[in-house]
PyMOL Python script that loads the backbone (N, CA, C, O; Angstrom):
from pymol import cmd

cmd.read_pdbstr("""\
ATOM      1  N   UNK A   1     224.092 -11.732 -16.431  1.00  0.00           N
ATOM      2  CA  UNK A   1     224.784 -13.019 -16.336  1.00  0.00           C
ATOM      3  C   UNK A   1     224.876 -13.643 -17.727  1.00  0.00           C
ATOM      4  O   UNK A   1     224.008 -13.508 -18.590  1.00  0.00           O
ATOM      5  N   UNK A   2     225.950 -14.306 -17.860  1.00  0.00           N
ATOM      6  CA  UNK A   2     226.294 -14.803 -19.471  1.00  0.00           C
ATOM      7  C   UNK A   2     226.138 -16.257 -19.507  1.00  0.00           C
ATOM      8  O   UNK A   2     226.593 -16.813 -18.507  1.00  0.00           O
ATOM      9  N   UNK A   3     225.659 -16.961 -20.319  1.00  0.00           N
ATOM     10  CA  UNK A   3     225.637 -18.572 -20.782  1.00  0.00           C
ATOM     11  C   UNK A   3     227.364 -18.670 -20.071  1.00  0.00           C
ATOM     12  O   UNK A   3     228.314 -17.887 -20.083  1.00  0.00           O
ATOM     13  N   UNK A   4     227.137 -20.096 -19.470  1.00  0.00           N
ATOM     14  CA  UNK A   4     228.448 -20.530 -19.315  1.00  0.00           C
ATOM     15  C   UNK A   4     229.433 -20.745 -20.557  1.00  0.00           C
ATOM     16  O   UNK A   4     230.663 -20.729 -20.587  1.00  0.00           O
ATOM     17  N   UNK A   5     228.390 -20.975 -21.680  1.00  0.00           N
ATOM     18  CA  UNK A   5     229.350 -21.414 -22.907  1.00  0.00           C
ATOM     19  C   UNK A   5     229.838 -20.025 -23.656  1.00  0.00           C
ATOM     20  O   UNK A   5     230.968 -20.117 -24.135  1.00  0.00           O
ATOM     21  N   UNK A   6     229.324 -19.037 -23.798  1.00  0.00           N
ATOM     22  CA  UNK A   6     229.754 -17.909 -23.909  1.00  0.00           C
ATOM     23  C   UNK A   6     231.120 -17.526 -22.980  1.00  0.00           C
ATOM     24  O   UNK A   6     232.213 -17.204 -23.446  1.00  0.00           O
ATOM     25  N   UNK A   7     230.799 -17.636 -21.650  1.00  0.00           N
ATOM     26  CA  UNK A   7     231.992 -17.561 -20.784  1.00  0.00           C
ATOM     27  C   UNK A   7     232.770 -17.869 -20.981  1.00  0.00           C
ATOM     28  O   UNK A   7     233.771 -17.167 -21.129  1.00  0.00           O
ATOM     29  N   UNK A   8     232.726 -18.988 -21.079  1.00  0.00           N
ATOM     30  CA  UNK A   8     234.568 -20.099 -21.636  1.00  0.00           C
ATOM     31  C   UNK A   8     234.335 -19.750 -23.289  1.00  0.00           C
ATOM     32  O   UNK A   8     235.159 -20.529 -23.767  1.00  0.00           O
ATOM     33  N   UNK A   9     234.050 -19.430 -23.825  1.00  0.00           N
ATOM     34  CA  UNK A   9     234.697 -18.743 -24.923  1.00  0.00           C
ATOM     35  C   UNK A   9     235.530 -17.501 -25.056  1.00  0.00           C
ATOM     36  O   UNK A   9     236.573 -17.272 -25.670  1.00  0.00           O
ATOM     37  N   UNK A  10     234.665 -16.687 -24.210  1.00  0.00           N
ATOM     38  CA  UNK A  10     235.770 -15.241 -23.921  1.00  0.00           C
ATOM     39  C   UNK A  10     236.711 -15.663 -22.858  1.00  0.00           C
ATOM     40  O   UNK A  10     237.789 -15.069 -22.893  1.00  0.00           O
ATOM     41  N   UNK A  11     236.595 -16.360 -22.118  1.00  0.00           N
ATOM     42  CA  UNK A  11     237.995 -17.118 -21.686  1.00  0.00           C
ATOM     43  C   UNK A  11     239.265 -17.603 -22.012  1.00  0.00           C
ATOM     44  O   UNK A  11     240.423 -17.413 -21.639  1.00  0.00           O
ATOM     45  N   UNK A  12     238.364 -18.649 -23.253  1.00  0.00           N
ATOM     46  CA  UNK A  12     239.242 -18.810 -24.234  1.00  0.00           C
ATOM     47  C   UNK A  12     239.939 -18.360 -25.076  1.00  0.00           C
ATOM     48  O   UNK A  12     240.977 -18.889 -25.476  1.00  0.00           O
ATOM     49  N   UNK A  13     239.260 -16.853 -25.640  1.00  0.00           N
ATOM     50  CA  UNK A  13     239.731 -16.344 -26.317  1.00  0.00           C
ATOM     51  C   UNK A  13     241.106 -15.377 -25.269  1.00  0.00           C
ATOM     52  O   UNK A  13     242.305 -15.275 -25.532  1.00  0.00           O
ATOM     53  N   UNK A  14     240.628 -15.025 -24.538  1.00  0.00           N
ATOM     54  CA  UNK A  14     241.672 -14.220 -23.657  1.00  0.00           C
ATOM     55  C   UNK A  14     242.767 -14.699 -23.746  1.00  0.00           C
ATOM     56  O   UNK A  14     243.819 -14.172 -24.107  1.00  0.00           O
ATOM     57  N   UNK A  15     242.487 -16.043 -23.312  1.00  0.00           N
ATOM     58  CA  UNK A  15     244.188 -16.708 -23.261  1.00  0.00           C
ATOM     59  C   UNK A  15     244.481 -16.796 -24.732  1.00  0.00           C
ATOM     60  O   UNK A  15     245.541 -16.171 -24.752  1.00  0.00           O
ATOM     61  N   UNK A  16     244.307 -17.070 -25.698  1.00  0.00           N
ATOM     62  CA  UNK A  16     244.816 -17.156 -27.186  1.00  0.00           C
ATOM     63  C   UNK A  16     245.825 -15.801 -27.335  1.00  0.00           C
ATOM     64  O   UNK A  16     245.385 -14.675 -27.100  1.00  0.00           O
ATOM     65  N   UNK A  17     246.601 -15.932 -27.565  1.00  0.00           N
ATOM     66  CA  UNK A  17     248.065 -14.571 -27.439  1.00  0.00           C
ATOM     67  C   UNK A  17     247.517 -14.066 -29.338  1.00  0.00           C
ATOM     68  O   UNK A  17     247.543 -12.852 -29.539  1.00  0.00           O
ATOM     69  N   UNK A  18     247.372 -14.363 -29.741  1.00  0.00           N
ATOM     70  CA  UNK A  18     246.688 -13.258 -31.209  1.00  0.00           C
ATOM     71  C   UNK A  18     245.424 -13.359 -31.128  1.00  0.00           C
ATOM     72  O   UNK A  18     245.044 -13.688 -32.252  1.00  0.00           O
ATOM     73  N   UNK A  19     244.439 -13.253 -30.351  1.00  0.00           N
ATOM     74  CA  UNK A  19     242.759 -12.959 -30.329  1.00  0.00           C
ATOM     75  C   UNK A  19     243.254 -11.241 -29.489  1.00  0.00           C
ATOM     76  O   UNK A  19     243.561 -11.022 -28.317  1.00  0.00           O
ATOM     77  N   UNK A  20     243.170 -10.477 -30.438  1.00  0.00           N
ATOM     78  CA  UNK A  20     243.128  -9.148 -29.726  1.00  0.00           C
ATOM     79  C   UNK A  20     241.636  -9.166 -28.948  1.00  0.00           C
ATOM     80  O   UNK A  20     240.576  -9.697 -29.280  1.00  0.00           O
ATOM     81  N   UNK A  21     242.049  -8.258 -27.626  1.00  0.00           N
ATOM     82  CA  UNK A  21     240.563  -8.004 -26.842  1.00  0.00           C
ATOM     83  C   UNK A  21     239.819  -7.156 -28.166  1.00  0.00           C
ATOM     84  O   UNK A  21     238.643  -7.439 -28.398  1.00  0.00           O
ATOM     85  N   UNK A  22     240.200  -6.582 -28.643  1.00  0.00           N
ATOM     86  CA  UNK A  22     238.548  -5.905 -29.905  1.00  0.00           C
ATOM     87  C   UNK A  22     238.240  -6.624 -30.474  1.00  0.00           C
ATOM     88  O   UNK A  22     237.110  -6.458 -30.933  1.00  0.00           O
ATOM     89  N   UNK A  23     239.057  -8.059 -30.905  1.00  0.00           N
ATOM     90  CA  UNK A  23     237.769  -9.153 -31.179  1.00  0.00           C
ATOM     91  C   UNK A  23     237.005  -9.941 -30.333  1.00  0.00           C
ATOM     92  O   UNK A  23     236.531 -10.985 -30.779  1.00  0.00           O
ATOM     93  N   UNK A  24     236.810  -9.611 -29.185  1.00  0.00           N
ATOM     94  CA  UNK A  24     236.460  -9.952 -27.963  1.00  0.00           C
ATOM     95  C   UNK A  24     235.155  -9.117 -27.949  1.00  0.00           C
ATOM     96  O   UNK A  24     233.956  -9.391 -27.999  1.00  0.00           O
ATOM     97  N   UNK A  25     235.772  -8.168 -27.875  1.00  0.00           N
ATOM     98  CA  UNK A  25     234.707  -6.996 -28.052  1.00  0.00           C
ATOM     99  C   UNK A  25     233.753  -6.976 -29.123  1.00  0.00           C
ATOM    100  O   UNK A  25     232.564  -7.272 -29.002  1.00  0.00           O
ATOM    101  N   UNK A  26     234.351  -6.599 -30.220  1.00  0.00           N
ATOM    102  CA  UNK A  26     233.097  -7.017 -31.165  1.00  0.00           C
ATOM    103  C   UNK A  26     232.488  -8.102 -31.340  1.00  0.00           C
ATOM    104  O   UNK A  26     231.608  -7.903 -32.178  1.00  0.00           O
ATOM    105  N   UNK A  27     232.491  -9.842 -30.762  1.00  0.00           N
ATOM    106  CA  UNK A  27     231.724 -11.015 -31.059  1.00  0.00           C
ATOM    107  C   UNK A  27     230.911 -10.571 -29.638  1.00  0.00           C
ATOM    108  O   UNK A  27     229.692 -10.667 -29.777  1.00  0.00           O
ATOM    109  N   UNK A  28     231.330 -10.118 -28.336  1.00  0.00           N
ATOM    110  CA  UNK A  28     230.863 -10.853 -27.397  1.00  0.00           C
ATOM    111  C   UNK A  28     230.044  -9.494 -26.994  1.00  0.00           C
ATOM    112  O   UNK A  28     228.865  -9.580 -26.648  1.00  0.00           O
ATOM    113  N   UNK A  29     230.897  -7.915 -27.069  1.00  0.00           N
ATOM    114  CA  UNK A  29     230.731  -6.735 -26.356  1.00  0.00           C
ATOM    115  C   UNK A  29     231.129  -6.773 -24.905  1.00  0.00           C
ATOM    116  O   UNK A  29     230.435  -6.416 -23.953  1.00  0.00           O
ATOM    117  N   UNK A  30     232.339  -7.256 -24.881  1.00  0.00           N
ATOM    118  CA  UNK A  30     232.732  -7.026 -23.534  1.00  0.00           C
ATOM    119  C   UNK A  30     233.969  -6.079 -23.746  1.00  0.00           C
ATOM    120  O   UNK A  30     234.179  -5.941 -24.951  1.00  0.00           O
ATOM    121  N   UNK A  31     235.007  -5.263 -22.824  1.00  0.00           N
ATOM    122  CA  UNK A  31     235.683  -4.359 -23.451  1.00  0.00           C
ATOM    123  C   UNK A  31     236.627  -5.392 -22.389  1.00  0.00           C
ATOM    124  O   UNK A  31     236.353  -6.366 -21.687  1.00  0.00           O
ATOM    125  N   UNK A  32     237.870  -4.618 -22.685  1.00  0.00           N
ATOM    126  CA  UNK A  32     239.320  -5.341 -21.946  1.00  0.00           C
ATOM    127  C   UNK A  32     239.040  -5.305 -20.664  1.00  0.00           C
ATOM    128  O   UNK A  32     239.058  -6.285 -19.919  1.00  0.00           O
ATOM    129  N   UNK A  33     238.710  -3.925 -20.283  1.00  0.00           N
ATOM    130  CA  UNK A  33     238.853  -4.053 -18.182  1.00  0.00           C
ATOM    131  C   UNK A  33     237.559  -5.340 -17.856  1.00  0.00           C
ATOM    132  O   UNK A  33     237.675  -6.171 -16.955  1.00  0.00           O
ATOM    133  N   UNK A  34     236.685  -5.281 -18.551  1.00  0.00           N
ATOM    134  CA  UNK A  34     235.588  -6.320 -18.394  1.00  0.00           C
ATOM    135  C   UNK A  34     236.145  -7.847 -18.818  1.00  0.00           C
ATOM    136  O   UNK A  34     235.897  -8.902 -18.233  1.00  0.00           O
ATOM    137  N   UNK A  35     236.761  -7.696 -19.708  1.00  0.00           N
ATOM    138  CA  UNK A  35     237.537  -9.374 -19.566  1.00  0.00           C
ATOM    139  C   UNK A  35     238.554  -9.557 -18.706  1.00  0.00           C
ATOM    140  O   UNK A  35     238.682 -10.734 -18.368  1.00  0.00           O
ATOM    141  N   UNK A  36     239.389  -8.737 -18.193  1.00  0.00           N
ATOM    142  CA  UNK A  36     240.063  -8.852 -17.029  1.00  0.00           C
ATOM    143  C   UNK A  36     239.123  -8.810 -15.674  1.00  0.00           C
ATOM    144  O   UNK A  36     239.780  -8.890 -14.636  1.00  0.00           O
ATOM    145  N   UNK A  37     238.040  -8.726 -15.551  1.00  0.00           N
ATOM    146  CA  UNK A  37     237.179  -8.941 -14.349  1.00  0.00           C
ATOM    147  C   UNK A  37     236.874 -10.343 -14.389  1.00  0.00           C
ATOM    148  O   UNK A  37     236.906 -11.080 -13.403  1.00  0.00           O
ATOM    149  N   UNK A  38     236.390 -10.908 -16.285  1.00  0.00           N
ATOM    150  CA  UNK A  38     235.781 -12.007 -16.269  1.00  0.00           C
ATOM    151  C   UNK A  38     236.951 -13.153 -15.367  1.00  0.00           C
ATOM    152  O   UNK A  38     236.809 -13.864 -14.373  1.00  0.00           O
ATOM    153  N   UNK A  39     238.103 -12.882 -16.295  1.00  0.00           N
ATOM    154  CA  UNK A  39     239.403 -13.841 -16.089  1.00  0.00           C
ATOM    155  C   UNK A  39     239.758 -14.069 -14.032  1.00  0.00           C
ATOM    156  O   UNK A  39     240.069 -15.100 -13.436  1.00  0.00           O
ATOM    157  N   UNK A  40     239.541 -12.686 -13.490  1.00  0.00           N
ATOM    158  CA  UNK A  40     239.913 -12.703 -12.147  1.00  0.00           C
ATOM    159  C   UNK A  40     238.900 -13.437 -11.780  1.00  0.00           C
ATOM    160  O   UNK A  40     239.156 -14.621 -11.561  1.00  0.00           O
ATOM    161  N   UNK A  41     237.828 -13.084 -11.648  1.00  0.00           N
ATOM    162  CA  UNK A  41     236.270 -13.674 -11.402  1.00  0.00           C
ATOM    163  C   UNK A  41     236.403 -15.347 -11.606  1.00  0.00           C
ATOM    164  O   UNK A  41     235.821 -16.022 -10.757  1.00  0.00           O
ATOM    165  N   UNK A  42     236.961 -15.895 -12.427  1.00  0.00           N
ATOM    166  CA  UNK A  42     237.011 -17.242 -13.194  1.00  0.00           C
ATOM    167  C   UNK A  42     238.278 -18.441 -13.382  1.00  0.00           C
ATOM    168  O   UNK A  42     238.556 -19.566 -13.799  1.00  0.00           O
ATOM    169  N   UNK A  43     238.742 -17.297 -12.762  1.00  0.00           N
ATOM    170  CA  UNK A  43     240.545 -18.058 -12.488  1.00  0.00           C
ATOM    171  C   UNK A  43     240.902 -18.171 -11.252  1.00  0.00           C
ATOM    172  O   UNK A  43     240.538 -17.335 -10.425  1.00  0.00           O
ATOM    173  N   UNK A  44     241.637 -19.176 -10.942  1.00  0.00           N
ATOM    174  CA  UNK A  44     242.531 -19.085  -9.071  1.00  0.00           C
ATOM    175  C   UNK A  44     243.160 -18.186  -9.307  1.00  0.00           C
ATOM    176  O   UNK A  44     243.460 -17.979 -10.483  1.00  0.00           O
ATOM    177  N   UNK A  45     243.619 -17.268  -8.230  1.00  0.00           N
ATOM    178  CA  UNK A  45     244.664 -16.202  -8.359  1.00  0.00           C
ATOM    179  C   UNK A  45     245.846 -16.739  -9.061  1.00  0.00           C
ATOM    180  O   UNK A  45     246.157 -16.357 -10.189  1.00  0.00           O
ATOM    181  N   UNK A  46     246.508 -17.634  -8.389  1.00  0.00           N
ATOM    182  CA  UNK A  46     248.263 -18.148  -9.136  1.00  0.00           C
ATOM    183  C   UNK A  46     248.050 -17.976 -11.316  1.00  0.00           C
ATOM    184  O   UNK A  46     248.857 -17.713 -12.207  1.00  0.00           O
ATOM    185  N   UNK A  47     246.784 -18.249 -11.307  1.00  0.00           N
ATOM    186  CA  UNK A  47     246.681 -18.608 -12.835  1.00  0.00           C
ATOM    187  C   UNK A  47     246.556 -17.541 -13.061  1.00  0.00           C
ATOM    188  O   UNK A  47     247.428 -17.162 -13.842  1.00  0.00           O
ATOM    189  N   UNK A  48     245.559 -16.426 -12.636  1.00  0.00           N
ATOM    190  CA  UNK A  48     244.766 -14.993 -13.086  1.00  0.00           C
ATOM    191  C   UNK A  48     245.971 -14.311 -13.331  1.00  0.00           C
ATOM    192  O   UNK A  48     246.117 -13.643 -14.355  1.00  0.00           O
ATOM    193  N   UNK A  49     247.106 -14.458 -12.222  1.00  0.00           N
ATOM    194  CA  UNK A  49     248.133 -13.461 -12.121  1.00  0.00           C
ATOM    195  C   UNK A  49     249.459 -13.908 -13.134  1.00  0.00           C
ATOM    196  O   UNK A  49     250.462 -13.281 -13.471  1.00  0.00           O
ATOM    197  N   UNK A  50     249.000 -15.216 -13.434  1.00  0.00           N
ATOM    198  CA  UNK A  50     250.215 -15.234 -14.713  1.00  0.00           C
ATOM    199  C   UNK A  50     249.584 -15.247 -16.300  1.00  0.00           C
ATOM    200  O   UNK A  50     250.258 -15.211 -17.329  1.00  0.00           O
ATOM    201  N   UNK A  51     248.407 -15.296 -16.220  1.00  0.00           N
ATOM    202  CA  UNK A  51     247.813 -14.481 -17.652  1.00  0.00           C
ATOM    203  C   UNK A  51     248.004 -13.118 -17.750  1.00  0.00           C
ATOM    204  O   UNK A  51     248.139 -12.562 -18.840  1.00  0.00           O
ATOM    205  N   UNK A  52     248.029 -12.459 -16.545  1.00  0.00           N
ATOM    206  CA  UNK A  52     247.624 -10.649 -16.862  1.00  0.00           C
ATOM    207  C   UNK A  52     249.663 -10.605 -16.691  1.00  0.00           C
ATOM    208  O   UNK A  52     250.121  -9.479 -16.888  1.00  0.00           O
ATOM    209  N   UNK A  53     250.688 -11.680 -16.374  1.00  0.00           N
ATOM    210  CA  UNK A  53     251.570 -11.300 -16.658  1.00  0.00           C
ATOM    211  C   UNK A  53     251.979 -11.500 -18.032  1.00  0.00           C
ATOM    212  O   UNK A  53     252.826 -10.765 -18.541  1.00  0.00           O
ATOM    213  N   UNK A  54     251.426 -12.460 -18.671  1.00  0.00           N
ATOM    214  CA  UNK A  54     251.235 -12.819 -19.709  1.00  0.00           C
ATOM    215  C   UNK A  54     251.285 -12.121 -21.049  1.00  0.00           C
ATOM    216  O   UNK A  54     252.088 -12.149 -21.982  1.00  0.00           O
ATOM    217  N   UNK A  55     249.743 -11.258 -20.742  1.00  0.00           N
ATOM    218  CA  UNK A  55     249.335 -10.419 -21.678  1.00  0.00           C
ATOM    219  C   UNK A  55     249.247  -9.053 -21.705  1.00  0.00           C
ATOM    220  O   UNK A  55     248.846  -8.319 -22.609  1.00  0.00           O
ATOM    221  N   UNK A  56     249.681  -8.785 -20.572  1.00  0.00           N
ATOM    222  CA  UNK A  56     250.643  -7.256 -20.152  1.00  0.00           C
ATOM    223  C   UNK A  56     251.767  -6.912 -21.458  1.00  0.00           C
ATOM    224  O   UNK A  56     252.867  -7.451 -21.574  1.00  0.00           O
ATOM    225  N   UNK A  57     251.313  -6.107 -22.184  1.00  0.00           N
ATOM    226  CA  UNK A  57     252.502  -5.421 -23.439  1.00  0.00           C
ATOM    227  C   UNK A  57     252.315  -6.437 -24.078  1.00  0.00           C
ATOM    228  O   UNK A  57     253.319  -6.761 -24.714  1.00  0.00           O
ATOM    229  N   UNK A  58     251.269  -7.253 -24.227  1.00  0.00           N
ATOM    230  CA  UNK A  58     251.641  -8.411 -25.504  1.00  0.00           C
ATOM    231  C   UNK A  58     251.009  -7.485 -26.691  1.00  0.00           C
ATOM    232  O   UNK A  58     249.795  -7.286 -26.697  1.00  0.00           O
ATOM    233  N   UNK A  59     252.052  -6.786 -27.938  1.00  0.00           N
ATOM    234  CA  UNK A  59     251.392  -6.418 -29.288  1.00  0.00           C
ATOM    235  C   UNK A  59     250.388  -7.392 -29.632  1.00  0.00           C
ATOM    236  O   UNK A  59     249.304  -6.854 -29.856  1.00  0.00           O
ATOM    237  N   UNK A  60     250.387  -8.438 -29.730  1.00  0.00           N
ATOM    238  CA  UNK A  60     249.801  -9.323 -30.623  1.00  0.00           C
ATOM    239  C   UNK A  60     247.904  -9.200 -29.695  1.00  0.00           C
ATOM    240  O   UNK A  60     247.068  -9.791 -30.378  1.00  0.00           O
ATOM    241  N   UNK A  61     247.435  -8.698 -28.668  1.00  0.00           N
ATOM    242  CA  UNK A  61     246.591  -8.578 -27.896  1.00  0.00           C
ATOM    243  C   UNK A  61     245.918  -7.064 -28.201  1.00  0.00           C
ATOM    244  O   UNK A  61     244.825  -6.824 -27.688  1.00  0.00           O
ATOM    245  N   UNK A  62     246.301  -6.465 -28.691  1.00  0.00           N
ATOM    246  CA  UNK A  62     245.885  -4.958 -28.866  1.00  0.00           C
ATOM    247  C   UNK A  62     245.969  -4.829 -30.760  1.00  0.00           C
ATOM    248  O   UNK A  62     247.030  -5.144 -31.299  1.00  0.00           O
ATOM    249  N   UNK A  63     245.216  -4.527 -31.308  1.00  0.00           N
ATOM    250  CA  UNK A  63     244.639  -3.848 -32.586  1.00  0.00           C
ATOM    251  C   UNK A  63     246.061  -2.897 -33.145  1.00  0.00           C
ATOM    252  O   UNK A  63     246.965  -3.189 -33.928  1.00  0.00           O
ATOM    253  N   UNK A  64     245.829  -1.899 -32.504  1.00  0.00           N
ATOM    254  CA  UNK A  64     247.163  -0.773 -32.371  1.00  0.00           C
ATOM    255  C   UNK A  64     248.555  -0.864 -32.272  1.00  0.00           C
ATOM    256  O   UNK A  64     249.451  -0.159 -32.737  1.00  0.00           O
ATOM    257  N   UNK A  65     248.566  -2.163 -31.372  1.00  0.00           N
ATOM    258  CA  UNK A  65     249.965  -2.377 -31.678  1.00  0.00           C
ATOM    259  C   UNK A  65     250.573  -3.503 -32.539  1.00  0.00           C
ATOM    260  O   UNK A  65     251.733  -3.594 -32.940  1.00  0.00           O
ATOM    261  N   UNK A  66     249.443  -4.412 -32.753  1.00  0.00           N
ATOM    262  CA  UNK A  66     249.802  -5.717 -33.703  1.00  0.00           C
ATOM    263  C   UNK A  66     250.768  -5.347 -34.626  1.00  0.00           C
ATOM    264  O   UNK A  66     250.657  -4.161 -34.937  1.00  0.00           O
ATOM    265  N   UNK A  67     251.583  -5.872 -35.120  1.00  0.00           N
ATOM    266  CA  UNK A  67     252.670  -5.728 -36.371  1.00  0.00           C
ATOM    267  C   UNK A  67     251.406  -6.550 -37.357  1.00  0.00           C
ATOM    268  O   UNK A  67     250.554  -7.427 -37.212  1.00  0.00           O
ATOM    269  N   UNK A  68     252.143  -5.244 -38.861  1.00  0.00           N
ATOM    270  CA  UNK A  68     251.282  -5.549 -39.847  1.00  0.00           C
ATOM    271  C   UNK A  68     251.335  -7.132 -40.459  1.00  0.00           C
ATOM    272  O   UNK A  68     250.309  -7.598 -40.953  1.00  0.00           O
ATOM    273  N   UNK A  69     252.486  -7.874 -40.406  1.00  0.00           N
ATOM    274  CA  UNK A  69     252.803  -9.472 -40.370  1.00  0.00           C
ATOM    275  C   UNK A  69     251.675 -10.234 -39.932  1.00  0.00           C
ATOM    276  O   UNK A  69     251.284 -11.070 -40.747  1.00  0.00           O
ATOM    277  N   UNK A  70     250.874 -10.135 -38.532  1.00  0.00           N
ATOM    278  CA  UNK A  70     249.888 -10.527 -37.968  1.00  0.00           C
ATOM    279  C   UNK A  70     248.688 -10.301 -38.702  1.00  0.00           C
ATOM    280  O   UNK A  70     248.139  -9.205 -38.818  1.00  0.00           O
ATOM    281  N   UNK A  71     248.249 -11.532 -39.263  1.00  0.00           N
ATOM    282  CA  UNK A  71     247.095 -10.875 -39.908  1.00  0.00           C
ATOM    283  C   UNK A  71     246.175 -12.137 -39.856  1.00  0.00           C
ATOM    284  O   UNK A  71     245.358 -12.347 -40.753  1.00  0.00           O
ATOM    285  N   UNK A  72     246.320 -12.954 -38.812  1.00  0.00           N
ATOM    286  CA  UNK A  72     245.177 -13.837 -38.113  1.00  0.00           C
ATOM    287  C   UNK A  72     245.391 -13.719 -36.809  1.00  0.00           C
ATOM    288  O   UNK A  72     246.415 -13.247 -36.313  1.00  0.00           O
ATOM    289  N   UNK A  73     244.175 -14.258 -36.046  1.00  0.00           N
ATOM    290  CA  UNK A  73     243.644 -14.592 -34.967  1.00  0.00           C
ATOM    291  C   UNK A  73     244.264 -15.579 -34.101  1.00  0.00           C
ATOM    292  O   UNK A  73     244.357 -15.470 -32.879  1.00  0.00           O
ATOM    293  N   UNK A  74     244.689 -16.566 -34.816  1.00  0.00           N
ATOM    294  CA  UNK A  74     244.859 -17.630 -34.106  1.00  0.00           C
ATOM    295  C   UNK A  74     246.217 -18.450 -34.881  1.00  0.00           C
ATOM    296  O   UNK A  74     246.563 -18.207 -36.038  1.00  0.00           O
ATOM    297  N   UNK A  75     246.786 -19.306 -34.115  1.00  0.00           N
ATOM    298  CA  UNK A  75     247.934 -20.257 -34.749  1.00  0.00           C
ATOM    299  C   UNK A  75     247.372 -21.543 -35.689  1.00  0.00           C
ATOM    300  O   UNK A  75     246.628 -22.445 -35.304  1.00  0.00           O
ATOM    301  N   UNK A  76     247.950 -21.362 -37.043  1.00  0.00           N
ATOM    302  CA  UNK A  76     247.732 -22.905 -37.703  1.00  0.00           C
ATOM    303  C   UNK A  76     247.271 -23.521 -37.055  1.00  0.00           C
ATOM    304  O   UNK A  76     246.076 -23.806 -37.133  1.00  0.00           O
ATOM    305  N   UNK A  77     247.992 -23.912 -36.254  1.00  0.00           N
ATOM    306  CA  UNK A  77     247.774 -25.437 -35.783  1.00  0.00           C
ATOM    307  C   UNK A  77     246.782 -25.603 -34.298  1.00  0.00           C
ATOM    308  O   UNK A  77     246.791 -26.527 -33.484  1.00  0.00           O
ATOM    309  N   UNK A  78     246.097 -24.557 -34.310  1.00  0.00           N
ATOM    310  CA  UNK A  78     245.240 -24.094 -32.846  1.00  0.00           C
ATOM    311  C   UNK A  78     243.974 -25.168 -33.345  1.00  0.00           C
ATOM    312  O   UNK A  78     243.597 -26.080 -32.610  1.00  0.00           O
ATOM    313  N   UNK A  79     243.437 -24.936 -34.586  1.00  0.00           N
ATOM    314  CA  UNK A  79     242.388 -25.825 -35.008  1.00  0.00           C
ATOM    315  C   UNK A  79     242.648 -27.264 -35.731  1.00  0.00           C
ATOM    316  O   UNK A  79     242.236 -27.489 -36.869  1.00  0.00           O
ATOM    317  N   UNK A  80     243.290 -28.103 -35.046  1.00  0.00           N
ATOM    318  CA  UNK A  80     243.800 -28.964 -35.555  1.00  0.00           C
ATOM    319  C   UNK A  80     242.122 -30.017 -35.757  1.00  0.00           C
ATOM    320  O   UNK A  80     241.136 -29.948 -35.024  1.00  0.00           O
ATOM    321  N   UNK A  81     242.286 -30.779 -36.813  1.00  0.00           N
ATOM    322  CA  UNK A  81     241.390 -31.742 -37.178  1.00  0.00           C
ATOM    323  C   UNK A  81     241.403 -33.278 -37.287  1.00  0.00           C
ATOM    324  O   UNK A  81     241.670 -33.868 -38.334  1.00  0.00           O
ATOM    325  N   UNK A  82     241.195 -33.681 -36.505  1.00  0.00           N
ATOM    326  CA  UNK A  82     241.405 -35.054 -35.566  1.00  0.00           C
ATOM    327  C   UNK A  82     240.345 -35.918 -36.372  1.00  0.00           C
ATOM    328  O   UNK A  82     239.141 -35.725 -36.542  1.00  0.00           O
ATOM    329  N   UNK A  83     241.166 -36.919 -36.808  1.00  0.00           N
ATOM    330  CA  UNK A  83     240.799 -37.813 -37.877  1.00  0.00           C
ATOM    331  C   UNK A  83     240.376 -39.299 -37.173  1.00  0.00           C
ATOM    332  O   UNK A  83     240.999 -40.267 -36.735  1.00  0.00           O
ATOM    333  N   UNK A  84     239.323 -39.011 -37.283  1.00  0.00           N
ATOM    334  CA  UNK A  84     238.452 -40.848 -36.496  1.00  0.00           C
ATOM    335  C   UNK A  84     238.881 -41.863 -37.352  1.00  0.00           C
ATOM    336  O   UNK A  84     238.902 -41.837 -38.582  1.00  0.00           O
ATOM    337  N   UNK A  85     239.312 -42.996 -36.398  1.00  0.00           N
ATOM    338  CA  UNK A  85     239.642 -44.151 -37.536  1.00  0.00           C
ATOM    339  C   UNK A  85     238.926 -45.236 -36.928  1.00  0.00           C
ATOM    340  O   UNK A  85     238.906 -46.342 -37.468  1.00  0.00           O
TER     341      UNK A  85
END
""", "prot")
cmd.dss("prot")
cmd.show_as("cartoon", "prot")
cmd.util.cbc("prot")
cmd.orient("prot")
């Protein structure tokens, strides 16, 4: 069994469309069919079934197929920094 906060991180990361599952794999050691268990396991069906339509053939999700252009993880603006006033 995994920390919940671990959980919703590989959650999180799943849904992120450039977090390939092998960086999934190497922070957490879970492999793809195992994050597709986590996601079914952790999602309502209507949602589970439009992520895995989602990320079905997405290059940007697989190592191997990424285009060499891709060469982060995540979008600019994914970590945005929210300024207290």
């Amino acid at each position: 069994m995994r920390p919940a906060e671990e959980l919703s991180r590989i959650i999180e990361m799943a849904w992120e469309d450039r977090t390939p599952f092998e960086a999934i794999e190497n922070l957490y050691g879970v492999s793809e069919p195992a994050v597709i268990d986590i996601m079914r396991a952790n999602l309502k069906r209507k949602t589970f079934n439009n992520w895995r339509k989602r990320v079905n053939g997405r290059k940007t999700k697989h190592l191997k197929l990424r285009p060499d252009e891709v060469s982060r993880g995540y979008c600019p603006t994914q970590y945005k920094v929210v300024s207290k006033r």
